[in-house]
C-alpha positions as CSV (number, residue, x, y, z in Angstrom):
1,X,75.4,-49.5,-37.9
2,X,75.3,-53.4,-36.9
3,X,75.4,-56.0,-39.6
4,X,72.0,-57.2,-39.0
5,X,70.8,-53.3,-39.5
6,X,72.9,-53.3,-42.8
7,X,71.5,-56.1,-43.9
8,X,67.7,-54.5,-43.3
9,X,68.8,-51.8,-45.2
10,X,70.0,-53.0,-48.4
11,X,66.8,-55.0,-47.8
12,X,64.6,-52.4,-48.0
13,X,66.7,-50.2,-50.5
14,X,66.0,-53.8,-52.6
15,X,62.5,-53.8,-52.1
16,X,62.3,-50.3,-53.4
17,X,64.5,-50.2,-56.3
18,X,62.9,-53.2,-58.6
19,X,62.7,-56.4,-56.7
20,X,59.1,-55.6,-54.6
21,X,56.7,-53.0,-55.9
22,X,58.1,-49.9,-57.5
23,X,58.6,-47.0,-55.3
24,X,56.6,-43.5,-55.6
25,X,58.8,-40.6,-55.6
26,X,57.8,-36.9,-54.4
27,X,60.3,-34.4,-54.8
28,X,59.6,-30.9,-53.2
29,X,61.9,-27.8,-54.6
30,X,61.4,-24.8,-52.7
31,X,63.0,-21.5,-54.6
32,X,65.1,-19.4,-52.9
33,X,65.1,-21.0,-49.4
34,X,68.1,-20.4,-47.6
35,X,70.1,-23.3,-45.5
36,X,69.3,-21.2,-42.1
37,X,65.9,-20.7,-43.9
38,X,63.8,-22.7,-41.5
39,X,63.2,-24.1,-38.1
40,X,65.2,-27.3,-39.1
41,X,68.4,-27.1,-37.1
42,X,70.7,-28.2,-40.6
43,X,73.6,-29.1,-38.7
44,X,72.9,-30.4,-35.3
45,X,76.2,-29.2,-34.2
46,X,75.7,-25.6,-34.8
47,X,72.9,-23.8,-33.3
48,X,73.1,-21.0,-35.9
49,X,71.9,-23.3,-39.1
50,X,68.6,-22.6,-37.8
51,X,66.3,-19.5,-38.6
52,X,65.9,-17.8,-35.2
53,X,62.9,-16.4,-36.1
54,X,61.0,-18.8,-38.8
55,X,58.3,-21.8,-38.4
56,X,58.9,-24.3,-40.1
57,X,57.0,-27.5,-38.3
58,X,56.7,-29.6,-41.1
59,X,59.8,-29.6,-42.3
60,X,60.7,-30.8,-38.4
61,X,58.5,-33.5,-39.2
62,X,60.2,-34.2,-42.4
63,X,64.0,-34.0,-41.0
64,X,62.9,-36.3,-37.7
65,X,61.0,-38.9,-40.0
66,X,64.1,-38.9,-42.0
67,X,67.6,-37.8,-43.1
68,X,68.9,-34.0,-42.9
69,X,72.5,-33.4,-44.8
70,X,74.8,-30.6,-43.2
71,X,76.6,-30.2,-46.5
72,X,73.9,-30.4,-49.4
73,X,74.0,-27.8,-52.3
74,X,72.2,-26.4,-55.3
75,X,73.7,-27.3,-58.2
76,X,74.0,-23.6,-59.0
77,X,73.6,-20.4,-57.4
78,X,70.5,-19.3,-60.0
79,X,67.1,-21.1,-60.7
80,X,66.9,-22.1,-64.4
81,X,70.2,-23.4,-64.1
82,X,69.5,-25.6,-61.0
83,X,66.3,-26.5,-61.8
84,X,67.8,-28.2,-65.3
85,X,70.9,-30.4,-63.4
86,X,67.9,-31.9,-61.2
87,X,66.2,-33.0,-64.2
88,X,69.4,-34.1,-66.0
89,X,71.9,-34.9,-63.5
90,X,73.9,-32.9,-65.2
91,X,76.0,-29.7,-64.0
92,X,75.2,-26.5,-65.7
93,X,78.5,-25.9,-66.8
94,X,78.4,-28.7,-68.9
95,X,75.2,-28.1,-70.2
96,X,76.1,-24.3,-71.2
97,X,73.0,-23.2,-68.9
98,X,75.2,-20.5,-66.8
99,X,72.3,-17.9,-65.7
100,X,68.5,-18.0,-65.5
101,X,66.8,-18.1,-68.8
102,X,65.9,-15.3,-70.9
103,X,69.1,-13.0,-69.7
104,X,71.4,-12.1,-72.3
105,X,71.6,-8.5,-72.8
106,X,71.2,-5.4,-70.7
107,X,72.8,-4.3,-67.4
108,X,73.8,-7.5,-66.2
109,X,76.4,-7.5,-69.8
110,X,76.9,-3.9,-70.5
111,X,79.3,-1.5,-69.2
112,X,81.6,-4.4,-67.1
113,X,85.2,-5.5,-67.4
114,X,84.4,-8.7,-69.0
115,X,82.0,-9.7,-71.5
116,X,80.2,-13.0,-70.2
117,X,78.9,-15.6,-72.4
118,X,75.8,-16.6,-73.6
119,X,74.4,-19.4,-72.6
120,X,71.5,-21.8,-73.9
121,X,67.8,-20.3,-73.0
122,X,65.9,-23.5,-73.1
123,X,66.1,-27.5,-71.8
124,X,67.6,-28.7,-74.8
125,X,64.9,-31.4,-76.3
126,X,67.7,-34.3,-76.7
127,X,68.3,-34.3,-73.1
128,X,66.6,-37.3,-70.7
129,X,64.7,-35.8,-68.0
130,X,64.0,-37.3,-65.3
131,X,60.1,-38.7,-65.8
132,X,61.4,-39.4,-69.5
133,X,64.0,-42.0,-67.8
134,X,61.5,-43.6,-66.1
135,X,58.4,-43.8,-68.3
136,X,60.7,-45.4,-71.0
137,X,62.1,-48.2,-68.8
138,X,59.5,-48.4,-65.9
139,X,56.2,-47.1,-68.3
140,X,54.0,-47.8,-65.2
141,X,54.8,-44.7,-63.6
142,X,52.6,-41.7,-63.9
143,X,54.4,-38.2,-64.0
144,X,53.7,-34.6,-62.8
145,X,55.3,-31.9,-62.5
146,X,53.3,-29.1,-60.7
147,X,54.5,-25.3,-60.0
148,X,57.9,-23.6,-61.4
149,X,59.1,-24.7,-64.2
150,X,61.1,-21.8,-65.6
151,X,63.0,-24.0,-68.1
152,X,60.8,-23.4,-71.0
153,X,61.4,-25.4,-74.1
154,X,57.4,-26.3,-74.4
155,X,57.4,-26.7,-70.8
156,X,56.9,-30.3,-68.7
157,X,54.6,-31.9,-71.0
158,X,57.3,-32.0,-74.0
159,X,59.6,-33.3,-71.4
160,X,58.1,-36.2,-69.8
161,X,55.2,-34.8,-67.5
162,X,52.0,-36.5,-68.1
163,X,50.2,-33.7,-66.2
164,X,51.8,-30.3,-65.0
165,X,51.2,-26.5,-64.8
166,X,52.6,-25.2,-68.4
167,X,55.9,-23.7,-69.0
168,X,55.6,-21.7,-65.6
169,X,57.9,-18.9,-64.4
170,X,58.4,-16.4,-61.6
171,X,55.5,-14.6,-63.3
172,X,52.8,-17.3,-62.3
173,X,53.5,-16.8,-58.8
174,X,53.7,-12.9,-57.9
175,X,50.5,-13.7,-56.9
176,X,48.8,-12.2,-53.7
177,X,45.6,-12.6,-53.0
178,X,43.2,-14.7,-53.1
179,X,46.2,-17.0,-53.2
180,X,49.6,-15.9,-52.0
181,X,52.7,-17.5,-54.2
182,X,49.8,-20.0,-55.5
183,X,51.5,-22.0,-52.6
184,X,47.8,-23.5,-51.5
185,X,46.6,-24.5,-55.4
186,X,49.8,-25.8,-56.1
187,X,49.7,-28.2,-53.0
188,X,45.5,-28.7,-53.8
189,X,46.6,-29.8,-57.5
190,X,49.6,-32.3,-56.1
191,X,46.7,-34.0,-53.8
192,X,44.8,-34.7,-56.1
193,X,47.2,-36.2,-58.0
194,X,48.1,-38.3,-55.3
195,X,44.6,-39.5,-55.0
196,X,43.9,-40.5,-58.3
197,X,47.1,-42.4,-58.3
198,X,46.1,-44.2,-54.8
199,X,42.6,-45.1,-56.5
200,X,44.6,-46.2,-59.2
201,X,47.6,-48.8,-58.1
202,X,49.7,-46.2,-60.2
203,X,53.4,-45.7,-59.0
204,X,53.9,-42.4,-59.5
205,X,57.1,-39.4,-59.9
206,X,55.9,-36.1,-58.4
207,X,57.6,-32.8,-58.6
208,X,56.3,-30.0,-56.4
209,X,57.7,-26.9,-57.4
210,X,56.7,-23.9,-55.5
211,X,56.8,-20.1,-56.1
212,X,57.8,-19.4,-52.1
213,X,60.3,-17.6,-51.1
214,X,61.3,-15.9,-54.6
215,X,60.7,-12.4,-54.1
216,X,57.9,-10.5,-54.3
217,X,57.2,-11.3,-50.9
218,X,53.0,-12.7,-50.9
219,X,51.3,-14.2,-47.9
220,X,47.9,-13.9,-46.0
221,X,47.1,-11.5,-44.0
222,X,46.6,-13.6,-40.7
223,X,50.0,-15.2,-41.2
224,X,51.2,-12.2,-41.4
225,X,49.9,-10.9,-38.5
226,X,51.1,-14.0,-36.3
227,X,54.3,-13.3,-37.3
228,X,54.0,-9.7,-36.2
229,X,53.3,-10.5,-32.8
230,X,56.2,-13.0,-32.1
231,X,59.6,-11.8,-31.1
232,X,61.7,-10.9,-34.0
233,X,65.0,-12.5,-34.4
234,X,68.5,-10.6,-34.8
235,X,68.7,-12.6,-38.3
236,X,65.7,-12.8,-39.4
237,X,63.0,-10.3,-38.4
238,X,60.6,-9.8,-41.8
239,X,57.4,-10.6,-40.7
240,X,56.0,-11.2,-44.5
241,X,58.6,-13.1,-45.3
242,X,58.5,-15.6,-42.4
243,X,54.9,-15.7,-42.9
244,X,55.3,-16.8,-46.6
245,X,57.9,-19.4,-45.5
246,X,55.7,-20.7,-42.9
247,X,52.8,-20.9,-45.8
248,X,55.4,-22.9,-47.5
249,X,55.7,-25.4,-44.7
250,X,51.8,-25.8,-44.5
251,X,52.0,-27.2,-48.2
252,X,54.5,-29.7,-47.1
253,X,52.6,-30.8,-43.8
254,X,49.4,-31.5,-46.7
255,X,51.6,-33.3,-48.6
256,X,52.6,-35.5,-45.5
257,X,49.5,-35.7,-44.1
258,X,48.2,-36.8,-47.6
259,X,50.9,-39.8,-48.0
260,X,49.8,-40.5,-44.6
261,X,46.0,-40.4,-44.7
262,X,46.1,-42.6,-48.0
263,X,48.8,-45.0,-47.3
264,X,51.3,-44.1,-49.2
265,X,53.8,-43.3,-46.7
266,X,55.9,-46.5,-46.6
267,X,56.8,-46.9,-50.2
268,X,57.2,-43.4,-50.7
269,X,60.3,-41.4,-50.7
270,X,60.0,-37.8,-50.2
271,X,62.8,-35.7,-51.3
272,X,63.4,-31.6,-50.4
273,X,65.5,-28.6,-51.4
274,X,65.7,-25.5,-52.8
275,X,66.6,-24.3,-55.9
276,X,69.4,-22.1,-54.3
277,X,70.4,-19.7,-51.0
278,X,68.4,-16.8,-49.8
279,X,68.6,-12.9,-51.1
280,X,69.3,-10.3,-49.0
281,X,67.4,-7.5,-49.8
282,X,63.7,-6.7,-51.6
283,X,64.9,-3.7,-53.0
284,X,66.2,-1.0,-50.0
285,X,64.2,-3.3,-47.2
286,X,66.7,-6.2,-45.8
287,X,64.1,-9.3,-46.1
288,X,66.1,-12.4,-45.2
289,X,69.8,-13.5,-44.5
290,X,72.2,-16.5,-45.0
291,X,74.5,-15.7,-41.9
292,X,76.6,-17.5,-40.5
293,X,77.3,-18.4,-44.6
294,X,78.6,-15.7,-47.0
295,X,77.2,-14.5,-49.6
296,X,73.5,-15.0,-51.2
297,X,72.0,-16.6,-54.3
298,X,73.9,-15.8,-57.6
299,X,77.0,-15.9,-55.9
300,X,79.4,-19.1,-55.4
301,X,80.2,-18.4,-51.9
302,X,78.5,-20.9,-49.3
303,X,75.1,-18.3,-49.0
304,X,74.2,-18.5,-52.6
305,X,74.8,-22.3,-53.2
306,X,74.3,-24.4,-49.4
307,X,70.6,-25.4,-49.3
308,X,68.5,-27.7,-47.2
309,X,68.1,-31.4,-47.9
310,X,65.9,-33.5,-46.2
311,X,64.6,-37.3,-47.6
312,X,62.5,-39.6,-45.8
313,X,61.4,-43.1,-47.4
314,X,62.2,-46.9,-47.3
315,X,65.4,-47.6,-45.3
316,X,65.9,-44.5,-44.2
317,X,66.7,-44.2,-40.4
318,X,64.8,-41.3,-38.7
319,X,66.5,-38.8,-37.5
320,X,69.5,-39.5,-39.4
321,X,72.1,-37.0,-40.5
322,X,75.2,-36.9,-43.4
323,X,77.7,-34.8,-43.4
324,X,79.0,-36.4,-47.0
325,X,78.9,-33.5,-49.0
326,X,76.2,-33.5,-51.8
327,X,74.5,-31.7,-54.3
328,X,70.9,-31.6,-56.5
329,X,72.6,-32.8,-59.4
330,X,72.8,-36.0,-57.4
331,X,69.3,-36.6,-57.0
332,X,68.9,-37.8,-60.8
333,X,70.8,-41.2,-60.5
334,X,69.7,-41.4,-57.1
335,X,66.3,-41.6,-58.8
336,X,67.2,-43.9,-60.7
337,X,68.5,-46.2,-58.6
338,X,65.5,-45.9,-56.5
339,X,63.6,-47.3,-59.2
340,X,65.6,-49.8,-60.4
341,X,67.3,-48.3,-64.0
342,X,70.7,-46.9,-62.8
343,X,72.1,-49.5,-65.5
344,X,70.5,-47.4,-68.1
345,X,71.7,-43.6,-67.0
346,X,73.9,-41.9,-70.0
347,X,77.8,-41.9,-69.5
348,X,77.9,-38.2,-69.1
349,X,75.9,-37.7,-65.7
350,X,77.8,-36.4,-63.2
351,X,75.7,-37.0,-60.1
352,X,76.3,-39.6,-57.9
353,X,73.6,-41.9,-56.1
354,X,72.6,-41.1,-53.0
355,X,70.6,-44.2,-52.3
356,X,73.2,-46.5,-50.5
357,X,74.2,-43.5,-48.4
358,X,70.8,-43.0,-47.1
359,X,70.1,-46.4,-46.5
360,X,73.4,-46.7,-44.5
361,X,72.8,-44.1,-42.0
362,X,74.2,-41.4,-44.1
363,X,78.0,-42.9,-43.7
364,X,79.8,-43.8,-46.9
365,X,81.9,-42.2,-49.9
366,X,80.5,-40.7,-53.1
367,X,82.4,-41.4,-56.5
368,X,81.2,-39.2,-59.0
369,X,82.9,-38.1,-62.6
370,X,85.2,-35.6,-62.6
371,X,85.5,-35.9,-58.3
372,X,84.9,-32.5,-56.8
373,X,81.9,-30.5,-56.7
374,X,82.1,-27.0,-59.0
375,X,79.8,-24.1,-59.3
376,X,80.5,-21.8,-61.8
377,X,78.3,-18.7,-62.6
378,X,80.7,-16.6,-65.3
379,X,78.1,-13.7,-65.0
380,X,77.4,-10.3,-63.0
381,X,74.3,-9.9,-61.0
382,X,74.2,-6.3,-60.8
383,X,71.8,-5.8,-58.1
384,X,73.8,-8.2,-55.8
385,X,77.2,-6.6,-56.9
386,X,78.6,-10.5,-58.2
387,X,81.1,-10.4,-61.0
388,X,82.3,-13.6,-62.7
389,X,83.2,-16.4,-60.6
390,X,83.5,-20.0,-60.1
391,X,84.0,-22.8,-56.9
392,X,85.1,-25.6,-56.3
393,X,84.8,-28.3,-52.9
394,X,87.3,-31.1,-52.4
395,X,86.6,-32.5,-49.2
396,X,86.9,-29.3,-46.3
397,X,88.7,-27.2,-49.2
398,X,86.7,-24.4,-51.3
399,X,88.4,-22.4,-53.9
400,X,86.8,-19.6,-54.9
401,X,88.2,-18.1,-58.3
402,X,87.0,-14.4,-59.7
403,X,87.6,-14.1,-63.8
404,X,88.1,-10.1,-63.6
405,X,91.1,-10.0,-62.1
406,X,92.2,-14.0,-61.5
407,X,92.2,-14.0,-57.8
408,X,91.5,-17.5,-56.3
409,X,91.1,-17.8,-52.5
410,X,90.9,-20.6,-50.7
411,X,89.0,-21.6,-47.4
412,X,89.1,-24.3,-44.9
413,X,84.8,-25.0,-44.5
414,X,85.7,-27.6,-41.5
415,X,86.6,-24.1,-39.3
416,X,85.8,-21.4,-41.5
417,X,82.1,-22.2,-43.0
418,X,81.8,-18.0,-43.0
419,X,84.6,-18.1,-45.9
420,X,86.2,-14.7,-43.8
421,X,90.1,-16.4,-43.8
422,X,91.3,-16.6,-47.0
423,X,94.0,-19.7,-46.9
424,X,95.5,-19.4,-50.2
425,X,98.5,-17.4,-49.4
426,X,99.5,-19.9,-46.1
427,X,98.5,-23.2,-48.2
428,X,99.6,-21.9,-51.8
429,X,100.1,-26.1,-52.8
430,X,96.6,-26.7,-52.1
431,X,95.4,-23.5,-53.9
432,X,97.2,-24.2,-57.0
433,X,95.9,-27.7,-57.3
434,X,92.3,-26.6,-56.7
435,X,92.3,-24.1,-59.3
436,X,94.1,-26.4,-61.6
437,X,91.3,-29.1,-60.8
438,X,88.8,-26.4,-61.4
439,X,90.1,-25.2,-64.9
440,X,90.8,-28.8,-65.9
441,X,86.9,-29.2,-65.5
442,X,85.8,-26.4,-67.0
443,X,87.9,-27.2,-70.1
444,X,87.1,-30.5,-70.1
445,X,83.2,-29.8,-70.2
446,X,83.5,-26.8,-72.3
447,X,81.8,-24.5,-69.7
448,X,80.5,-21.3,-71.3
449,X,82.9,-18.3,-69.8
450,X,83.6,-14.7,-69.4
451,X,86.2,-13.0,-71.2
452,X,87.7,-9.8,-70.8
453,X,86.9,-6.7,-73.3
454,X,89.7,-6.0,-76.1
């Protein structure tokens, strides 16, 4: 980038973040979406980081009117415990949220090796979400928070949200007809929304969270049927669940089209991802796949924890691509900075900004607390056969560490993004002062663990 385009940038990133008038923010959190999930080639050096099979136009739109990241992540491999970090910038190690809410007892802790801990069932009400950050410094903006919550804790409205759907779960949306996922009355409520606050002058935070693509697997007949007669892909071949992605898409292209129609568009950043990878299976029937990436949500390897990220806004070059490695908890100071209060964030965030990045062509470094990224999910998913385990990403390096019998294993993502060559045994230096790194962490946060039966 030249200096006079550097210079335009920080101009515009200025112009959003306090000095002109305040930004509106729409962030978009898809559940369960996998990073090979759409039509959105992720990587635009691999041909495989693309669904072969799915239609996802407007998230084309979305990644050509903006910037795509080859190496964005959920901050955890579950929902609750993602969907928390985003609101706090905080990891959910350190917050003791290691599984989805609710889960304590049953299968997924009886009858294993190790016992894993419990872990906190609720936002906790002393933490700053979010739309509490910016209604007390910038009390202009209006909040929402529409869709999946699954945080509970009185739901959005005790949290921030001036309007919002309740303390939502997967329940609300195992919904077929008249409407699949709730996908289209989720999208009608967030329009209206953005109406009011055009008619208004109001800048505005908006969180769209839908249902799609968390299993069960709901979408309308005729998009079902248009999936049916296109040719299936070798990855992806489940006709109701490409429909339901595409359905997903069509929500995003209203929410575009809205911003568009009521000019909005060019003090409006628009922010997607998804909550965490894909699932394999709805029950015996194989419904989706992460390939080439191992693994699928509630695991640590690349499949349950590599998502898609695309943002579009002021400063933001189309068409743009980062390969800095990031992750959701990142997009709470980036926020921030957006609307001019980073100054005010608390000490123990752990994202970092992602705001100069993106308005420098997605080139730069990222200095965040503790350093490396970690993932650390100390629980079995029985269905998906996951025991105890943890990751952590230093540069091209991922350790992954299993509790049950201390095995750490260590991958090269640069030529190995399939995690199939396990490095630690050639490159036993770099190994050790991964996992070193990684148990310093968790220690230092006091992450909730697994420990093995007496």
């Amino acid at each position: 980038m030249d200096t006079a385009r550097i210079l335009g940038a920080a101009a515009a990133l200025c112009a959003a973040s306090g000095a002109g008038a305040q930004p509106n923010i729409v962030l978009v959190l898809a559940d369960d979406l996998s990073w090979v999930g759409t039509s959105v080639q992720m990587d635009p050096q691999r041909p495989d980081s693309r669904s072969d099979y799915h239609s996802t136009p407007a998230l084309e739109r979305l990644a050509s009117e903006g910037m795509r990241f080859t190496d964005a992540y959920a901050p955890h491999p579950n929902c609750s415990p993602t969907r928390l970090a985003i609101q706090t910038g905080k990891t959910p190690a350190q917050l003791g949220m290691t599984d989805i809410i609710n889960r304590g007892s049953g299968p997924f802790y009886e009858g294993h090796p190790m016992i894993p801990p419990q872990h906190i069932n609720h936002i906790p009400h002393r933490e700053v979400t979010i739309a509490e950050l910016l209604k007390e410094h910038r009390p202009g903006y209006v909040t929402a928070h529409f869709g999946k919550w699954h945080l509970a804790g009185g739901g959005p409205g005790r949290h921030g949200y001036d309007q919002h759907s309740g303390a939502t779960s997967n329940r609300e949306g195992g919904t077929s007809a008249p409407d699949p996922k709730r996908t289209v009355s989720v999208t009608t409520r967030a329009l209206d929304f953005l109406r009011h606050r055009r008619d208004a002058g109001e800048p505005f935070f908006l969180q769209i969270s839908y249902y799609a693509v968390h299993l069960g697997i709901h979408a309308f007949d005729r998009t079902i049927a248009e999936f049916e007669a296109k040719p299936k892909g070798e990855r992806h071949n489940h006709a109701a669940h490409a429909a339901m992605t595409h359905e997903l898409d069509e929500g995003v292209g209203r929410i575009l089209d809205a911003l568009d129609s009521l000019d909005l568009k060019e003090n409006t950043f628009v922010v997607f991802t998804s909550d965490n990878g894909s699932y394999h299976h709805s029950g015996d029937t194989r419904v989706s796949s992460n390939a080439p990436l191992r693994g699928q949500k509630a695991s640590t390897w690349e499949g349950g924890i590599r998502v898609p990220l695309l943002v579009r806004g002021p400063g933001i070059d189309p068409g743009s691509v980062s390969r800095v490695p990031v992750t959701g908890t990142d997009l709470y100071p980036t926020i921030a900075e957006w609307a001019g209060v980073r100054a005010e964030l608390d000490p123990d965030i752990e994202g970092a900004s992602l705001a100069r990045l993106l308005a420098n062509g997605g080139k730069g470094t990222l200095t965040r607390r503790f350093g490396p990224l970690v993932w650390h999910f100390p629980h079995y998913q029985v269905p998906k056969k996951t025991k105890p385990m943890s990751s952590l990403r230093d540069g091209n390096w991922k350790l992954v560490k299993f509790y049950d019998t201390g095995d750490a294993q260590l991958y090269d993502l640069a030529t190995d993004l399939g995690e199939s060559d396990d490095l630690s045994a050639d490159k036993p230096g770099i190994a050790k002062r991964l996992e070193e790194a990684l148990d310093s962490y968790l220690a230092a946060v006091g992450a909730p663990m697994a420990r093995h039966r007496n």
